[in-house]
N, C-alpha and C positions, 0 to 999 in steps of 0.2 A: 385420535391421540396427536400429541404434539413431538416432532422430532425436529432433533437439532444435528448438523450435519457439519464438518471441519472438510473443506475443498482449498487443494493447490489448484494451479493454472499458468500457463503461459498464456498471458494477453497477446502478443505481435498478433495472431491473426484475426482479433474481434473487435467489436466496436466499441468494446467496453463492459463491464458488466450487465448495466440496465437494459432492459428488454425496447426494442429499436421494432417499429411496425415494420422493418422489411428484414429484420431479423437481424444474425450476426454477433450477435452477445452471447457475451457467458451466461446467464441466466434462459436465455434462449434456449440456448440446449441442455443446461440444468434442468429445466422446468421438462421439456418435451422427453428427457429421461427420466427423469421419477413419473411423471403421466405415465407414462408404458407401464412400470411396473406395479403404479397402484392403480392402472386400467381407470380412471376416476382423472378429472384436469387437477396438477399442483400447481400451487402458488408459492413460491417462496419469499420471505424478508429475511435482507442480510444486515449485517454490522457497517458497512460500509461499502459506497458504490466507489467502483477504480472507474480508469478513465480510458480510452484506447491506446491498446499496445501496454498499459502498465500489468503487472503479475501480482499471483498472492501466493503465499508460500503457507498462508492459514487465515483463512476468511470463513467466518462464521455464516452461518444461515439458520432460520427454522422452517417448518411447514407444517400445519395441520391434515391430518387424512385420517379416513374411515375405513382406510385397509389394512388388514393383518397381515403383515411381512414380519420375519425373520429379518434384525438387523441387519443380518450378512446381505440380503436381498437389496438393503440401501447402500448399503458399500460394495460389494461384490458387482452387484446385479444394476444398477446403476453403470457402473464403472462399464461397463460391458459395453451399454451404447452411448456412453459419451466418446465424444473425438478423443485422438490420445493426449492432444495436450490440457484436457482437464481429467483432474482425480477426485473421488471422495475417498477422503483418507480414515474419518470417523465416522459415527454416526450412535446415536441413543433417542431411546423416547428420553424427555425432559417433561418436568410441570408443566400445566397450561399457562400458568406466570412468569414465563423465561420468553423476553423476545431481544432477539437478534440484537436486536440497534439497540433499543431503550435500557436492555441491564447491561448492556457494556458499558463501562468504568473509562477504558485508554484505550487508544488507537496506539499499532507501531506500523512504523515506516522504514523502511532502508531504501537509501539510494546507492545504487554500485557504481563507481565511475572509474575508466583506466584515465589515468591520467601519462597519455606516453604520445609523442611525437606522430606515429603512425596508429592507425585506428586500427581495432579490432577484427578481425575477421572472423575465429573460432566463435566467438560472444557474441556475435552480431544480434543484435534486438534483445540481449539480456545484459545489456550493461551499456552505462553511458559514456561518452570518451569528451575530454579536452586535451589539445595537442599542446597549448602550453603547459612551463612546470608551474606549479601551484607551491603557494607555502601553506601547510596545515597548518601551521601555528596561530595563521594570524588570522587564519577562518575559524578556528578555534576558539577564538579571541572575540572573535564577532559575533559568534551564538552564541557564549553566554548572555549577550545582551539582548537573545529573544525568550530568555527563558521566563516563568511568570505568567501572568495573567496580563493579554493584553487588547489589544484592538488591530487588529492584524492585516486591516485594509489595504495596504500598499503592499501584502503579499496574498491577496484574494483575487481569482478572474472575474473580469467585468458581468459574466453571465452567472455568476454564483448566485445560489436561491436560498442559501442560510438568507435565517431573519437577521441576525448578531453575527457579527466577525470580530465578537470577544470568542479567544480561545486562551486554555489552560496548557502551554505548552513546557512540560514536567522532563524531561528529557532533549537535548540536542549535542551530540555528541560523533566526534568525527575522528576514523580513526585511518594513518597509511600501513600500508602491507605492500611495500614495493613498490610498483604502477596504479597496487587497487586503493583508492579511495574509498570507504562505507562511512555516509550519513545515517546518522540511527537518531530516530525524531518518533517521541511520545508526547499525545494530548489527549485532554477528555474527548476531541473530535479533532477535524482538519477542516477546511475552508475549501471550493474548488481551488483544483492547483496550485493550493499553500504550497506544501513540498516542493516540488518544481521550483516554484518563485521562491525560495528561499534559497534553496541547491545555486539558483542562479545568480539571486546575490552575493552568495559567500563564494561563489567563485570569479565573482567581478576583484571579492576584496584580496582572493586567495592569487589573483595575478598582477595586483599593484596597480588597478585600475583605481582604488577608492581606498581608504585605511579603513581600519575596522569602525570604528567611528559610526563611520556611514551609516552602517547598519541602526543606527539608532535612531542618527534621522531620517532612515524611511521608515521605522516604527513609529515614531512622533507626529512622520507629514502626514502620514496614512492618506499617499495618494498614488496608487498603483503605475500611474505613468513615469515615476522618477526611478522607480526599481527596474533591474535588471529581463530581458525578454524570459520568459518560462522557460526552463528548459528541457529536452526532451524527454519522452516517457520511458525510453528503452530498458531505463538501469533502477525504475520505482516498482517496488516491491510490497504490498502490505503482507507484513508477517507477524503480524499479532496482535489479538483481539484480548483485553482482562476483563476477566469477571470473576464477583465475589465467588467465593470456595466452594456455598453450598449449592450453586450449579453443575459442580464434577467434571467442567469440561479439561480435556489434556491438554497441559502446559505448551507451549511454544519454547523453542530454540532461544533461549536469551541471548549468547555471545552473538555478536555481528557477524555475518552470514560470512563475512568474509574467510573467517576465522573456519567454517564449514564446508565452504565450496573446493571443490577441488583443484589443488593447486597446478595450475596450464598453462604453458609458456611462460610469459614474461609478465605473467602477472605473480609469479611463484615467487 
């Protein structure tokens, strides 16, 4: 049977998702928990691979297996011997015509950034910090001009293994709450370290390094060296995977996380 599985995580201590030959990924220890309880080796494909130190707050997976468990055994029983900082939160058998990556529709992303003089401490590796102030406005101003269908080269890493860095980017939206900054970025897919390299753009323009403008002509030069350095993974989030309805998998948090998290010091 085929099952389909909803995992959070804190990345900071892994190498990323994808399975690493000296280990250290989330699917590393994904995989070596579900082994145990279908006694039988799993395999998992997910919706999308994070990168090290980045989080998911809802990442899809499936797996096919020959063992009869009781879902609670995938949720429950899983849970049991993974590390604490990964969870499965769902779990169902689905069709044999449901896979992970290929019927997902949109990727979402949130970036969390404090944007405050002194860096974070209580946050530390789940949220990114810039010590200058930022104008939302005017990064604002500059993501509408990635939205669309485009060629997204000048915010892709040199080792990206897409064929195309045409992406459908259907969402980019930024919203303050005090100190907190949350970027919320929807595509049919993402590029490596799109996110990132964009986050770092609009905060070159968000400090009066460059006018919004800019932003259009590194979408035009599509040449990754004119664009702003990546920037860190601390405060990237994947937090939601769409697919059509007659999959049944449970909805994700729409408002920005921000709007969710618990309000703590000075970011309140």
């Amino acid at each position: 049977m085929r099952i389909a599985l909803i995992l959070e995580y804190d990345g900071s201590a892994y190498c990323g998702w994808q399975s690493q030959l000296s280990g250290g990924s989330v699917q590393d220890a994904l995989e070596a928990a579900l082994s145990k309880i279908a006694c039988d080796d799993v395999r998992v494909v997910t919706a999308g691979r994070t990168d090290s130190g980045v989080h998911a707050a809802y990442q899809v997976l499936h797996f096919d297996t020959q063992a009869q468990r009781p879902m609670n055994a995938w949720v429950r029983g899983v849970n049991a011997l993974l590390p604490v900082s990964i969870a499965v939160l769902w779990a169902s058998q689905i069709p044999d015509d449901f896979h992970a990556r290929y019927c997902a529709r949109e990727r979402r992303y949130l970036y969390l950034l404090s944007n405050h003089a002194v860096r974070p401490g209580l946050c530390h590796g789940k949220i990114g910090w810039f010590h200058q102030t930022l104008d939302a406005e005017k990064m604002q101003t500059a993501a509408q001009m990635l939205l669309g269908e485009h060629d997204f080269s000048a915010f892709r890493a040199a080792e990206c293994q897409a064929r195309s860095p045409v992406r459908n980017l259907t969402k980019l939206e930024i919203t303050r709450q005090g100190d907190l900054i949350v970027f919320e970025l929807r595509a049919n897919a993402f590029l490596h370290h799109m996110v990132r390299n964009i986050v770092g753009c609009l905060i070159y323009v968000g400090k009066g390094k460059y006018p919004p403008e800019w932003i259009k002509t590194l979408l035009a030069g599509r040449d990754r060296r004119h664009a702003a350095p990546t920037f860190p993974a601390a405060g990237l989030y994947l937090a939601g995977v769409t697919y059509d309805a007659k999959w049944k998998l449970p909805g994700f948090v729409e408002p920005p996380l921000a709007l969710v998290l618990p309000k703590i010091g000075r970011l309140a």
